[in-house]
N, C-alpha and C positions, 0 to 999 in steps of 0.2 A: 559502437559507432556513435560520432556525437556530433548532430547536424548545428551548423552555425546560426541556423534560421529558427529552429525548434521554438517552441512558444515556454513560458516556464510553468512547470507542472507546478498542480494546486493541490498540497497535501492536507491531508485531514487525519484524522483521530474517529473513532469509532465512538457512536452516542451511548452502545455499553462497556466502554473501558472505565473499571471501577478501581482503578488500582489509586491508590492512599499517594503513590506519587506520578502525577501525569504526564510526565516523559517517561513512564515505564510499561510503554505500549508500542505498537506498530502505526506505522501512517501509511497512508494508500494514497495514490493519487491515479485518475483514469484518464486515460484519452481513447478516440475510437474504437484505437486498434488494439488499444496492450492497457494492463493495470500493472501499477509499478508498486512494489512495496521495501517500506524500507524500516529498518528500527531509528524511533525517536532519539534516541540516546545520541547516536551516531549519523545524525542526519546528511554529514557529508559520504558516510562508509559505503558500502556497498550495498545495491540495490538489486531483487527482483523483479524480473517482466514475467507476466502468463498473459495468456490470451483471455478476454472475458470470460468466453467459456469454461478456460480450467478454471478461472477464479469462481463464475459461478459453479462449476462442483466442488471447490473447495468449500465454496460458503454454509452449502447445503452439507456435506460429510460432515462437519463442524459443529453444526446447531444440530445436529442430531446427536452427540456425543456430550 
């Protein structure tokens, strides 16, 4: 669903992405309800939503591995 009023999400890059080319990472962008993630590469391509929550247990499974 693509609201006409929607504010434009403010994507970032992660302060540990070490990759030698950096568009060869993920961006994230949050709002209240939902974090959105997308690949750099492809910034118009398709996007994920999760809810904070799942993302903070993504974050946490992650940095433990």
């Amino acid at each position: 669903m693509i609201r006409k009023n929607a504010p434009e999400l403010e994507w970032f890059k992660s302060t540990y992405s070490d990759s030698s080319n950096g568009n060869d990472c993920v961006e994230v962008a949050t709002t209240p309800t939902s974090v959105r993630v997308r690949d750099s590469k492809n910034a118009q391509g398709p996007r994920l939503g999760v809810s904070p929550a799942a993302w903070a247990s993504f974050l946490t499974y992650a940095s433990e591995r």
